[in-house]
TORKOL-4160 file (C-alpha; in steps of 0.2 Angstrom, whole numbers, padded with zeros to 4 digits, m for minus):
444
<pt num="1" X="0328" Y="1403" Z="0695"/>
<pt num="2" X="0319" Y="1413" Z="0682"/>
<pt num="3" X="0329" Y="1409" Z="0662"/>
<pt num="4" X="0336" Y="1395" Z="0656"/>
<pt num="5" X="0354" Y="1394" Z="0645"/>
<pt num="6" X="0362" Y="1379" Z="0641"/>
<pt num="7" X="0379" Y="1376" Z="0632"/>
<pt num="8" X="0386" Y="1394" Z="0628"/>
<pt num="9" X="0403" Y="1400" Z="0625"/>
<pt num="10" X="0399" Y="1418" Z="0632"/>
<pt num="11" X="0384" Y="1433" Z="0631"/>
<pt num="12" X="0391" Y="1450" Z="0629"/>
<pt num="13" X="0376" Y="1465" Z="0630"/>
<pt num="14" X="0382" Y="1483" Z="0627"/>
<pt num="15" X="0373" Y="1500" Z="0624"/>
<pt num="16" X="0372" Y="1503" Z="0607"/>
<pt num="17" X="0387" Y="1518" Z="0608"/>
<pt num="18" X="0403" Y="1516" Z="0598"/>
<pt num="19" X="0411" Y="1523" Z="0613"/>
<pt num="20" X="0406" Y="1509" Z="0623"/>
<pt num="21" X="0414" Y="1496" Z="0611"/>
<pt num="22" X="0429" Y="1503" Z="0604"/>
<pt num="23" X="0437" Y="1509" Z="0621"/>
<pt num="24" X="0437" Y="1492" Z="0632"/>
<pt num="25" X="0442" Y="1482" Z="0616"/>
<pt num="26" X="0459" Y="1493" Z="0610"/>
<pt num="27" X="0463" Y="1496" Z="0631"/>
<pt num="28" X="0469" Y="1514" Z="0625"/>
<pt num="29" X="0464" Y="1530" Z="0631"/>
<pt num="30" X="0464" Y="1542" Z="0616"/>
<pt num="31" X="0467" Y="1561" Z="0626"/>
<pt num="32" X="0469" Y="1577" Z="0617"/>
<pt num="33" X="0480" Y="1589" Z="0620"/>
<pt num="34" X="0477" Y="1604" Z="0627"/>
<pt num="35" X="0487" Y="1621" Z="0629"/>
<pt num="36" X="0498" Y="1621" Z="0642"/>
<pt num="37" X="0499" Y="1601" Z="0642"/>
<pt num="38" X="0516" Y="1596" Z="0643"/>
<pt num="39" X="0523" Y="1578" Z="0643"/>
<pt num="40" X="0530" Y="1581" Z="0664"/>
<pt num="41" X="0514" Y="1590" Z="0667"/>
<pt num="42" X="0503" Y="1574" Z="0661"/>
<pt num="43" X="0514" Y="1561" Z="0667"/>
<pt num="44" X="0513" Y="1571" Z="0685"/>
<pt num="45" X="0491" Y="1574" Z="0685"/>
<pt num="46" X="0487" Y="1555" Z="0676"/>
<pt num="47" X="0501" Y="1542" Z="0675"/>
<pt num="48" X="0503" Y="1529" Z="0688"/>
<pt num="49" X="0521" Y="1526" Z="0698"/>
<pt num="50" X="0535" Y="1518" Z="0687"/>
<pt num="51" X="0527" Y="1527" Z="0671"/>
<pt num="52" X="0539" Y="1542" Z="0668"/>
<pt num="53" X="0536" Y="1558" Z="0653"/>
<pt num="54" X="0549" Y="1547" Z="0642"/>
<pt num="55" X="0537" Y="1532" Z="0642"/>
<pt num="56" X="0522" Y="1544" Z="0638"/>
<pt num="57" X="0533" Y="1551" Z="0625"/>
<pt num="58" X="0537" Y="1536" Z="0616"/>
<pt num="59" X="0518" Y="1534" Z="0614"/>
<pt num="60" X="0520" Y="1548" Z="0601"/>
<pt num="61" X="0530" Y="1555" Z="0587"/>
<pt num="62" X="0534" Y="1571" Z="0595"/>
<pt num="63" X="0555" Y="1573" Z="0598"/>
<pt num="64" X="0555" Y="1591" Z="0610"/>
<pt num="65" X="0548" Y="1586" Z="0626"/>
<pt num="66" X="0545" Y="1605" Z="0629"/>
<pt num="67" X="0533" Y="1606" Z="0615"/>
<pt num="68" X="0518" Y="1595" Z="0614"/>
<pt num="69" X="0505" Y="1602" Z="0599"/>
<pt num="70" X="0488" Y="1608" Z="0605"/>
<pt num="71" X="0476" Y="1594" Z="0598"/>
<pt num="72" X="0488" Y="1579" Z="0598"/>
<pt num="73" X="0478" Y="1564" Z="0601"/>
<pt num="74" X="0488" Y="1553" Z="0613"/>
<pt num="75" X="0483" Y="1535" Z="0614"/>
<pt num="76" X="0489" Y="1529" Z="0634"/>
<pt num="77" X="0486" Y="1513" Z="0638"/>
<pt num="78" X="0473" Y="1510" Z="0653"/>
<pt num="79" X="0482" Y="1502" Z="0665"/>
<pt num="80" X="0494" Y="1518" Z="0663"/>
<pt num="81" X="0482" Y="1530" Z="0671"/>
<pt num="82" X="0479" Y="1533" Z="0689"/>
<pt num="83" X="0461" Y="1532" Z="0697"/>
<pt num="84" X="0453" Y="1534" Z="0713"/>
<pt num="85" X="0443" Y="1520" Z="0722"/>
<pt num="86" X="0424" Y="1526" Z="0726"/>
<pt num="87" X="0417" Y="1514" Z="0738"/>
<pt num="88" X="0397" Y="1509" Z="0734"/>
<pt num="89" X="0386" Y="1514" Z="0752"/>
<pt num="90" X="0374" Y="1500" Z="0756"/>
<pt num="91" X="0360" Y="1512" Z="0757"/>
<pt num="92" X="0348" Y="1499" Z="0766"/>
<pt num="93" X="0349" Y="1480" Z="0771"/>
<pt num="94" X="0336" Y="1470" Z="0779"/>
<pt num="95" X="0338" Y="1449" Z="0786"/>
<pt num="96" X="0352" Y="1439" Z="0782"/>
<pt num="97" X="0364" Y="1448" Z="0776"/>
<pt num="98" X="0384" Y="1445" Z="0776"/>
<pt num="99" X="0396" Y="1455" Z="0770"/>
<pt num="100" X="0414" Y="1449" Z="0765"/>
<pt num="101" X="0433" Y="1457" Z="0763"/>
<pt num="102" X="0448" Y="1452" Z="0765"/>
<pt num="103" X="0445" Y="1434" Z="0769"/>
<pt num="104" X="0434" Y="1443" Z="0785"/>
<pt num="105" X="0415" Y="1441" Z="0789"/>
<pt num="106" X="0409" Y="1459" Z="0792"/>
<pt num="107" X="0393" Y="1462" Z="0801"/>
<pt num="108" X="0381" Y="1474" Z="0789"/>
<pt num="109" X="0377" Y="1491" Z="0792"/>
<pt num="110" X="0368" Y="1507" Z="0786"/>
<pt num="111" X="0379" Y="1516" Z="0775"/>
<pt num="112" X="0394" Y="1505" Z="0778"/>
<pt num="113" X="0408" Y="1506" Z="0763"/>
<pt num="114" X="0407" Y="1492" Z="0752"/>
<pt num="115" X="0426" Y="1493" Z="0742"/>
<pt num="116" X="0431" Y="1482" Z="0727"/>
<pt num="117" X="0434" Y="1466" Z="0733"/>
<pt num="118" X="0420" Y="1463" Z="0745"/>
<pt num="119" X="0406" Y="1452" Z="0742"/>
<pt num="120" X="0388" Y="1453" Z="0748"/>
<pt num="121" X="0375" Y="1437" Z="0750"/>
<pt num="122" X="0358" Y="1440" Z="0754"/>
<pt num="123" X="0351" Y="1426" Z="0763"/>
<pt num="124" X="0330" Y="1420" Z="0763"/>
<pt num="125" X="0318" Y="1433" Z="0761"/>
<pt num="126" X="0333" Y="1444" Z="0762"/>
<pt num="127" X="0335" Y="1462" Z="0755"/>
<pt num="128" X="0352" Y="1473" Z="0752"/>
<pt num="129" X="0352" Y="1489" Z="0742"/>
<pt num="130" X="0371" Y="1495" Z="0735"/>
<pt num="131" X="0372" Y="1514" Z="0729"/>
<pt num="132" X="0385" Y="1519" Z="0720"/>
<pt num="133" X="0395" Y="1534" Z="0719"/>
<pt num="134" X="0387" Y="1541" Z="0702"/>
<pt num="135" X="0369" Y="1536" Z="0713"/>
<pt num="136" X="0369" Y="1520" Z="0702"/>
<pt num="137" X="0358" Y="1507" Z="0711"/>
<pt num="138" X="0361" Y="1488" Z="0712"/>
<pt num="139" X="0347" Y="1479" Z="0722"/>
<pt num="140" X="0351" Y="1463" Z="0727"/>
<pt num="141" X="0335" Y="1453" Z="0732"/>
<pt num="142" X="0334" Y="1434" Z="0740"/>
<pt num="143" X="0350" Y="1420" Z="0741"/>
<pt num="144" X="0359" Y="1432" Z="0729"/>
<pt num="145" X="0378" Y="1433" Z="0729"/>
<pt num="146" X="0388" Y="1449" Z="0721"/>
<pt num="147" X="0405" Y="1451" Z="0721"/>
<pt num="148" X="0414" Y="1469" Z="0717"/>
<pt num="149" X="0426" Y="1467" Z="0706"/>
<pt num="150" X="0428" Y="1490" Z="0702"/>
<pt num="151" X="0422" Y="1504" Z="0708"/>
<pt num="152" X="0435" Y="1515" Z="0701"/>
<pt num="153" X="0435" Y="1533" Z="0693"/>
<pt num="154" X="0450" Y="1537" Z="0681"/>
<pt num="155" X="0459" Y="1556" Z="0686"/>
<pt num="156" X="0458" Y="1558" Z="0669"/>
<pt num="157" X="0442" Y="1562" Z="0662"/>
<pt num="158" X="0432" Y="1557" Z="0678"/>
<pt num="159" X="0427" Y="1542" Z="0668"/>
<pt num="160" X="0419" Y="1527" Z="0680"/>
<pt num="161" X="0422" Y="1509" Z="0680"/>
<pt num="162" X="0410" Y="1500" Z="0687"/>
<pt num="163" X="0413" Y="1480" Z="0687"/>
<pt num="164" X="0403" Y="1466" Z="0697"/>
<pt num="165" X="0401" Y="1447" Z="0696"/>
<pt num="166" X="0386" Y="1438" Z="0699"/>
<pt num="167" X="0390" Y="1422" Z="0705"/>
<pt num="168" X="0371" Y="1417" Z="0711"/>
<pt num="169" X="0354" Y="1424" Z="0709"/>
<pt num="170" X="0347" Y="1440" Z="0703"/>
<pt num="171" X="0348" Y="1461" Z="0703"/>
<pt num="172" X="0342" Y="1476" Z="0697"/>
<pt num="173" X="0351" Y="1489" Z="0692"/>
<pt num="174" X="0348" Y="1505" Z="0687"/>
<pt num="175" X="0364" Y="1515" Z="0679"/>
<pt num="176" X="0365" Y="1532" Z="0681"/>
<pt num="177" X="0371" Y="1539" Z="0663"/>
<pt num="178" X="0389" Y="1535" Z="0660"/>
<pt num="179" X="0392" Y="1553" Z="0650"/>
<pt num="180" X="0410" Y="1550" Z="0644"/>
<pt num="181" X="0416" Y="1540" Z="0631"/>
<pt num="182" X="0427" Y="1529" Z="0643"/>
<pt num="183" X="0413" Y="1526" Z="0659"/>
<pt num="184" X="0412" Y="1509" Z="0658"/>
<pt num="185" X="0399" Y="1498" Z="0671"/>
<pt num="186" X="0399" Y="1480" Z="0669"/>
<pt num="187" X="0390" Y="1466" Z="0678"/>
<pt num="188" X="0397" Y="1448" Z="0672"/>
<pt num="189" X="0392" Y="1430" Z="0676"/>
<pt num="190" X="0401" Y="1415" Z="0673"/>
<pt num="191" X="0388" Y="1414" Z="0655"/>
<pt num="192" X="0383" Y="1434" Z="0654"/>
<pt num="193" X="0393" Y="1449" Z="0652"/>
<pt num="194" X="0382" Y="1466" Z="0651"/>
<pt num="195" X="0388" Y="1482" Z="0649"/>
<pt num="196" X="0377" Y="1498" Z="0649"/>
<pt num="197" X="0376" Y="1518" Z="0647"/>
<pt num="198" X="0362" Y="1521" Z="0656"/>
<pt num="199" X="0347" Y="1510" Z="0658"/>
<pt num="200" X="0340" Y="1498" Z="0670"/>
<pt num="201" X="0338" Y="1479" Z="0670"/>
<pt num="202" X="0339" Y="1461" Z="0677"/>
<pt num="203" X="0353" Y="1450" Z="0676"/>
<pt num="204" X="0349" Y="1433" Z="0683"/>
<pt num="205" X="0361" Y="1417" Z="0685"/>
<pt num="206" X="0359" Y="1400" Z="0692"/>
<pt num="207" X="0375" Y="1393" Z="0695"/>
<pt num="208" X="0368" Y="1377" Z="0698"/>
<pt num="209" X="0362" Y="1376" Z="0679"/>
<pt num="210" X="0372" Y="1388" Z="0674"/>
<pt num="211" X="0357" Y="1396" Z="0667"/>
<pt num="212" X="0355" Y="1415" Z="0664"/>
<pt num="213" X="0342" Y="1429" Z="0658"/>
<pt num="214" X="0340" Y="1447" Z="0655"/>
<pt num="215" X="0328" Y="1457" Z="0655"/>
<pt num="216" X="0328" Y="1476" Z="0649"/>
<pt num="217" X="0317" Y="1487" Z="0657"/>
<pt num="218" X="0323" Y="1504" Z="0650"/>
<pt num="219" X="0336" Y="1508" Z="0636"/>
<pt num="220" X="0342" Y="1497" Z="0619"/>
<pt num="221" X="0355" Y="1484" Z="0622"/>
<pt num="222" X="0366" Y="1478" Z="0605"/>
<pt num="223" X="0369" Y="1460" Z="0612"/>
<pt num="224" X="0378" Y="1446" Z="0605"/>
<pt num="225" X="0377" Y="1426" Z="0610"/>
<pt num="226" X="0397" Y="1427" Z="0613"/>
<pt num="227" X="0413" Y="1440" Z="0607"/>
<pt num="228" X="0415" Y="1439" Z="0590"/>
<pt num="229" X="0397" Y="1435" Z="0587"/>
<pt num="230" X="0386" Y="1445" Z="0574"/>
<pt num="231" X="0375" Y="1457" Z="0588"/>
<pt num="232" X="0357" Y="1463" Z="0588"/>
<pt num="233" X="0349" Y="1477" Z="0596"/>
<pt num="234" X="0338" Y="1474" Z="0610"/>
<pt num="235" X="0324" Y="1487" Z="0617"/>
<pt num="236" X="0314" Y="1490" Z="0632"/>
<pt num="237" X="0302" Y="1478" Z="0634"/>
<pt num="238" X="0314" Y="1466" Z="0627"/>
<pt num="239" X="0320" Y="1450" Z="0637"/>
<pt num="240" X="0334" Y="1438" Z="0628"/>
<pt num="241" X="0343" Y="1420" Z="0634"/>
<pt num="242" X="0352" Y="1411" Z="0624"/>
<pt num="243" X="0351" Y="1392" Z="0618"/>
<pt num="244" X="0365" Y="1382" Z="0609"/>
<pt num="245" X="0374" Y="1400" Z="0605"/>
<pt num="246" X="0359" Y="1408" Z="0597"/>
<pt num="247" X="0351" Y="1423" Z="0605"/>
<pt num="248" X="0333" Y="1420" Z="0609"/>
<pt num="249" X="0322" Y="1434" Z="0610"/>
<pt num="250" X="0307" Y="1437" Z="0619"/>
<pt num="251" X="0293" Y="1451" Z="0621"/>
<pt num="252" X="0291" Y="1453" Z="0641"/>
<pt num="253" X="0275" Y="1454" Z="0648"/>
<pt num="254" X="0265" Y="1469" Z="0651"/>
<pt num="255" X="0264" Y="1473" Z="0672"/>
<pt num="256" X="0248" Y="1469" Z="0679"/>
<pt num="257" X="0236" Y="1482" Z="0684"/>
<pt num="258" X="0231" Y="1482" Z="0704"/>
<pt num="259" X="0210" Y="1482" Z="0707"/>
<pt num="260" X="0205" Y="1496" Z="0718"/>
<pt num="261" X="0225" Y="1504" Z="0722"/>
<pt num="262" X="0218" Y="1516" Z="0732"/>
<pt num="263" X="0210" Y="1507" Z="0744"/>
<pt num="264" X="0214" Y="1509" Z="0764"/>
<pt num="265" X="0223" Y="1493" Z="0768"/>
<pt num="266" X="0211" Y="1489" Z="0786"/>
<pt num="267" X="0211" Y="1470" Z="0787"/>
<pt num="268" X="0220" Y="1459" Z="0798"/>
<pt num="269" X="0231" Y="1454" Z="0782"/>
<pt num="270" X="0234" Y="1465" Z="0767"/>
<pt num="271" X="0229" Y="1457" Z="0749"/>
<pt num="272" X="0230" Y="1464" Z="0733"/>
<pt num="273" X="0221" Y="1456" Z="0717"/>
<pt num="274" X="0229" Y="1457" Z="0700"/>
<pt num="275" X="0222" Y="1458" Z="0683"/>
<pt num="276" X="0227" Y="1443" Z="0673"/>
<pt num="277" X="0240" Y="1444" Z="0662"/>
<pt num="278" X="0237" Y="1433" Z="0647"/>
<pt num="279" X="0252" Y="1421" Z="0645"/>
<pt num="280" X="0258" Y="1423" Z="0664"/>
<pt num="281" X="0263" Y="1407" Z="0675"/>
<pt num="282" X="0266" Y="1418" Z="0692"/>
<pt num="283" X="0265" Y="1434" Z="0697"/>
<pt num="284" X="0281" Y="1443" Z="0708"/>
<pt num="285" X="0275" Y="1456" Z="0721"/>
<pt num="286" X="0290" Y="1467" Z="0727"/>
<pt num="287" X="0286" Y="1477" Z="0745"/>
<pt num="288" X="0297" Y="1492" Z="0750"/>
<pt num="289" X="0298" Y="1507" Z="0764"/>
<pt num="290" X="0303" Y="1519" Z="0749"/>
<pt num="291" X="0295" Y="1526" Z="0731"/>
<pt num="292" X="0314" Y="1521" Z="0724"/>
<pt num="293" X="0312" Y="1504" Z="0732"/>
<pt num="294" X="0330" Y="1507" Z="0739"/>
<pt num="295" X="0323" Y="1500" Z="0756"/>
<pt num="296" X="0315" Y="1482" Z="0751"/>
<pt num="297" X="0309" Y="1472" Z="0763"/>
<pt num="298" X="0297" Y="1455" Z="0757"/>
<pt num="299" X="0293" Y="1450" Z="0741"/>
<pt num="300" X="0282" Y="1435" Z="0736"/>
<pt num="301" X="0278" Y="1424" Z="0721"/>
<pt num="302" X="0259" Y="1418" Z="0719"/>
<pt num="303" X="0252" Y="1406" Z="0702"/>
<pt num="304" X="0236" Y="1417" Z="0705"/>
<pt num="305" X="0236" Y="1435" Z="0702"/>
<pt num="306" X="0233" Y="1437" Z="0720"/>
<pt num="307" X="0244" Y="1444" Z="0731"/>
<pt num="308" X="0246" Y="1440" Z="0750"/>
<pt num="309" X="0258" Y="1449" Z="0760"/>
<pt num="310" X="0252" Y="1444" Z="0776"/>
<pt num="311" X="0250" Y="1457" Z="0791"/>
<pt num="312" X="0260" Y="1473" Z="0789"/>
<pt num="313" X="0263" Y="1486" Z="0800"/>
<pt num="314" X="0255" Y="1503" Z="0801"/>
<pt num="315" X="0263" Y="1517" Z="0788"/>
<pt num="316" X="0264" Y="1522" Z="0770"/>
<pt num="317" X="0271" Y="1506" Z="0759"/>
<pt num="318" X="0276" Y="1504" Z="0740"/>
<pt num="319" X="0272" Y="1491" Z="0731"/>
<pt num="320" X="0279" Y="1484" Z="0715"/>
<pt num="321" X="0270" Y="1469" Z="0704"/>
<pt num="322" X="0277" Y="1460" Z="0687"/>
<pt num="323" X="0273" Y="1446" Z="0679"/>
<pt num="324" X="0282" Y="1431" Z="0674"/>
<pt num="325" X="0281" Y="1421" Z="0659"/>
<pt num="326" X="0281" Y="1402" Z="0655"/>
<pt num="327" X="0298" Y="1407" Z="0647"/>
<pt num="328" X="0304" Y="1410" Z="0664"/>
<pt num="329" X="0307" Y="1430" Z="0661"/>
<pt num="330" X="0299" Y="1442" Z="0672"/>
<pt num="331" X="0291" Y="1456" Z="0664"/>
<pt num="332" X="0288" Y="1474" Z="0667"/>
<pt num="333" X="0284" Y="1479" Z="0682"/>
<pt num="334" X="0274" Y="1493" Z="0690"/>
<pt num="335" X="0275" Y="1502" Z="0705"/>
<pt num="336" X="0261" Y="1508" Z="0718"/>
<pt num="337" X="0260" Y="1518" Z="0734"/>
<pt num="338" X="0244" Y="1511" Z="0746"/>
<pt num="339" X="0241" Y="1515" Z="0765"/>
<pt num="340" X="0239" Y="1502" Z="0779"/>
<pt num="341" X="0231" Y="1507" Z="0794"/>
<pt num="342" X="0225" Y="1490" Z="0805"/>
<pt num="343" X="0205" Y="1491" Z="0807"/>
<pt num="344" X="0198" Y="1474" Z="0806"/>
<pt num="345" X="0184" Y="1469" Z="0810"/>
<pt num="346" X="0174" Y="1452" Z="0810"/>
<pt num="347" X="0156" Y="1445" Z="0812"/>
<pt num="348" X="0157" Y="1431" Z="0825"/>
<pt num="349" X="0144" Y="1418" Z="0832"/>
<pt num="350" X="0126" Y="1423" Z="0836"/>
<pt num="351" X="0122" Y="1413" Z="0854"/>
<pt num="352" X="0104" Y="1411" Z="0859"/>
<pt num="353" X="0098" Y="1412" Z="0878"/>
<pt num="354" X="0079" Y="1408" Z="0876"/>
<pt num="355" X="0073" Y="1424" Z="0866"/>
<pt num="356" X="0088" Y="1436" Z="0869"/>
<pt num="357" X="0098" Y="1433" Z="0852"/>
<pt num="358" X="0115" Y="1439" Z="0855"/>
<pt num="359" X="0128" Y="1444" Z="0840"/>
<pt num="360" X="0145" Y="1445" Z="0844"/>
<pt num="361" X="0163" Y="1451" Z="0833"/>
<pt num="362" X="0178" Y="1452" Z="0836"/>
<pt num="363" X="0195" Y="1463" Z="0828"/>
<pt num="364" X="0211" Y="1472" Z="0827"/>
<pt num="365" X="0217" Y="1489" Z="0827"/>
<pt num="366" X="0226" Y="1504" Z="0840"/>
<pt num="367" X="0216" Y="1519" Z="0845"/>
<pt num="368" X="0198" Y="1518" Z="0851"/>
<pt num="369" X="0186" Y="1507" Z="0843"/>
<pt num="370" X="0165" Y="1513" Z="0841"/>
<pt num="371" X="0155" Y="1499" Z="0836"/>
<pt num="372" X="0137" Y="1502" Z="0825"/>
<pt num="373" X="0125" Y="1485" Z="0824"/>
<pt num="374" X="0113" Y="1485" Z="0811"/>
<pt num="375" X="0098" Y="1472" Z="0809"/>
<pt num="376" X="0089" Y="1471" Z="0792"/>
<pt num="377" X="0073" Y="1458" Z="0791"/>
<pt num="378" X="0071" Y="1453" Z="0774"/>
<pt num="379" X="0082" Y="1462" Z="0761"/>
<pt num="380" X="0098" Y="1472" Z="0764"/>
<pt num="381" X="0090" Y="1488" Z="0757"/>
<pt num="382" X="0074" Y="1488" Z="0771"/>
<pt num="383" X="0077" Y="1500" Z="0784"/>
<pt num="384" X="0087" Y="1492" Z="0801"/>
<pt num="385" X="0074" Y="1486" Z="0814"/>
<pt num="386" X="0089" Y="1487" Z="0824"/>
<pt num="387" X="0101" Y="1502" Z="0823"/>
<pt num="388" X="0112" Y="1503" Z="0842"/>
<pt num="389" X="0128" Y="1515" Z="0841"/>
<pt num="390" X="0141" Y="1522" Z="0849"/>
<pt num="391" X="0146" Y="1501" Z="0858"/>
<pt num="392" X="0160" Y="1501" Z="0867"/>
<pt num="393" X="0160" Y="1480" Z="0869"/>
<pt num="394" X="0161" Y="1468" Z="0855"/>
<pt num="395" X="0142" Y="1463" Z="0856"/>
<pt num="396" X="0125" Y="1468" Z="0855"/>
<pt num="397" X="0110" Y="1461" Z="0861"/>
<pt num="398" X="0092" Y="1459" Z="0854"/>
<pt num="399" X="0076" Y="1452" Z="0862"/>
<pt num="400" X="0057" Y="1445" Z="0854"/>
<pt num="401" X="0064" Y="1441" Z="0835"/>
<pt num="402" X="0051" Y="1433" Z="0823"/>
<pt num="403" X="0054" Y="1419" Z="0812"/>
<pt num="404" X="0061" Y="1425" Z="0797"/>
<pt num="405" X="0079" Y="1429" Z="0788"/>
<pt num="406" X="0087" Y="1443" Z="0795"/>
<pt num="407" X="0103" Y="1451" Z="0788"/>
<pt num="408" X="0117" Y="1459" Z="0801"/>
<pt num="409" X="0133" Y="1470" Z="0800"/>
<pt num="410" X="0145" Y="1479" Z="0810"/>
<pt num="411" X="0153" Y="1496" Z="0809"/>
<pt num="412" X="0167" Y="1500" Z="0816"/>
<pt num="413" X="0174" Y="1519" Z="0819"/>
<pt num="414" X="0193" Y="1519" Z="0823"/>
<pt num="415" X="0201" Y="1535" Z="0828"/>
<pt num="416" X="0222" Y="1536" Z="0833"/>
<pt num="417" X="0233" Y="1549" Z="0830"/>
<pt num="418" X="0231" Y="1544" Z="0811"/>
<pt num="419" X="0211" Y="1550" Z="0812"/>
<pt num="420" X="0193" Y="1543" Z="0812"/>
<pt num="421" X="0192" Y="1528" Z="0799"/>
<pt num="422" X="0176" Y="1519" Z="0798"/>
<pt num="423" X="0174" Y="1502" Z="0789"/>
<pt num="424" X="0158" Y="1490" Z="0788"/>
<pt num="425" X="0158" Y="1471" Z="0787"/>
<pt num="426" X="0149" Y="1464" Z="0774"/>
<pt num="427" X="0129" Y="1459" Z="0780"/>
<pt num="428" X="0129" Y="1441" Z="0787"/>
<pt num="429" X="0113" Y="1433" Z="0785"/>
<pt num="430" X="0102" Y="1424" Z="0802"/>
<pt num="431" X="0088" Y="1415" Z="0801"/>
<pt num="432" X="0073" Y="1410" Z="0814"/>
<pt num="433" X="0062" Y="1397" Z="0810"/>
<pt num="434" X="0043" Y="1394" Z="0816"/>
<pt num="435" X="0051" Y="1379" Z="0828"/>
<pt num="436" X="0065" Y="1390" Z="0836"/>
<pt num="437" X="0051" Y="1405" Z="0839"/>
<pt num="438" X="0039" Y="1391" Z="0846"/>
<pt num="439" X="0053" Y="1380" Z="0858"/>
<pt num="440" X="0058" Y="1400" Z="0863"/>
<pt num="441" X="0041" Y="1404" Z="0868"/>
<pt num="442" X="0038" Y="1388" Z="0878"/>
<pt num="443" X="0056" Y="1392" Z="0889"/>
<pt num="444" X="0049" Y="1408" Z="0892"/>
């Protein structure tokens, strides 16, 4: 579990918006009036049941309930004031995934409601995406548990609040801009409380060491090592723990560049190499179906900046890479769409039959496979002295070689519905000594 935090009374994280810290701290909702507003006419559009125009009277200094002054600012208590519930979508899942409410076990799937009170646990190499109503996106990657404490939206004002609890591993979130001075989205743990505006970042949480990080990917964050505590701004690029109840701060690492993006992913597995990231213990690869990597489906960690992600299937993928710190804090990331269209193709054993030398490969791929064979004597930029096209089997056969060192290779033209691709192996070399061309010739 990426981040470390030991002994802590709390961690509150807020946008940097007096909005934001005044209105959950005094619970009031300051309203103006406006013409036409009467105390019946509010009471009937905002105020829960069992709250009558009296009670929304008393608030005020005003004694005729007929007439309520144009500009009056009305402080109503919160839990005064009706909302509406707006159920998060689970826009994509993918593995082990459970989704719980009302003490039931509900079975996930594609754009199924997810309502306050439900919990949602991802497990191994497991994927779920949550988009809310305002298109805010919580990702929840591997053995990561989230609970949904609000997903509400006051009548008055349309303001949001958003309120989840992260009782075990790690998400990403990226919040759509709370615009009014009331929105509020949250996302606690047991150690953490953030609260944003509009930004995206990690929270991570291990409630095994009770041990949390966050990392700021886009915005500024005014964070504080517990309530009351003298706060700091924290910008993009920024990741923060805490230790002893001091905020510790840290530059996050740079996102690794990927060599050759571009390339046409043919091989029977697809790796990526990284360029090294000075001060990077691991490198995190994120694979998704989707450029908003709403649809993720593997991710991998690897102490080398080289990333394996085994065999995929055919199609368009999107790629995301970060790297992680000694400190434990992942650090920005950045994001890459490649192609992968299997075309493989191997250089196998050479078998000898007296003097017919045979060369044999061997591959993968749909669609109908062309084989070229090339035989260079000497150095690979001599002209072939063998050049056979259009094979259909995964051999080719050559008679009468000298002793010498020959150089071979294979082309392969794959065409499908997807088009021709041609790819080469790399030259293998083959040598003939004096005594094989001698023991050959006696055979004969």
């Amino acid at each position: 579990m990426i981040g470390r935090l030991g002994g802590i009374a709390g961690f509150l994280a807020m946008v940097s918006f007096p909005a934001l810290a005044q209105t959950p701290a005094t619970g009031v909702y300051r309203y103006k009036v406006k013409p036409n507003d009467t105390f019946s006419v509010l009471t009937a559009k905002y105020l829960v049941a069992g709250k009558n125009w009296r009670a929304l009277q008393s608030l005020t200094r005003v004694r005729d309930p007929r007439r309520l002054p144009t500009g009056l600012e009305i402080a109503i208590p919160m839990a005064w004031l009706r909302y509406t519930n707006e159920p998060a979508r689970l826009a994509s899942f993918r593995g082990a995934v459970t989704v719980d409410w009302q003490n039931k076990r509900l079975g996930p799937s594609l754009g199924m409601a997810v309502a306050e009170g439900a919990s949602i646990a991802t497990g191994p190499n497991s994927f779920a995406t949550l988009v809310l109503a305002d298109q805010s996106k919580v990702t929840l990657p591997s053995q990561t548990t989230i609970k949904v404490l609000s997903l509400r939206r006051l009548i008055i004002g349309g303001s949001v609040d958003y309120r989840f609890k992260l009782e075990q591993g790690k998400v990403q979130t990226q919040v759509s801009p709370v615009a009014h001075p009331y929105g509020r989205y949250h996302i606690d743990t047991p150690t953490i409380l953030t609260a944003v505006r509009g930004t995206e970042y990690r929270l991570s949480f291990d409630a095994a060491a009770l041990a949390a990080s966050a990392e700021i990917l886009e915005g500024t964050v005014q964070i504080a090592p517990e309530a009351g505590s003298p706060t700091q701004f924290v910008e993009r690029s920024k990741g923060v723990v805490t230790s002893e109840g001091a905020l510790i701060t840290y530059d996050l690492l740079p996102a690794p560049g990927l060599r050759d993006p571009g390339k046409l992913q043919t091989d029977d597995t697809v790796i990526f190499q990284l360029d090294p990231i000075p001060g990077a213990a691991r490198y995190h690869a994120v694979l998704a179906a989707d450029a908003g990597f709403v649809e993720t489906f593997a991710e991998t960690v690897s102490e080398e900046p080289t990333i394996d992600l085994g065999a995929l299937p055919d199609g368009t993928n999107f790629l995301k890479v970060s790297a992680i710190a000694s400190n434990g804090l992942e650090g920005q990331e950045q994001s890459y769409a490649f192609r992968r269209v299997l075309a493989s193709i191997h250089p196998g054993p050479v078998d000898r039959d007296n003097d017919r030398f045979r060369f044999r490969w061997y591959g993968a791929g749909a669609g109908e496979r062309r084989y070229r064979f090339q035989l260079v004597r000497g150095e690979a930029t001599n002209i072939p002295i063998v050049d056979q096209v259009g094979l259909v089997k995964e051999e080719a056969s050559v008679m009468r070689l000298r002793a010498g060192t020959y150089l071979w290779r294979i082309g392969l033209t794959q065409t499908s519905s997807d088009g021709p691709i041609e790819v080469w192996t790399p030259y293998r070399e083959f040598i003939i000594g004096e005594a094989d061309r001698i023991s050959a010739k006696k055979a004969k």
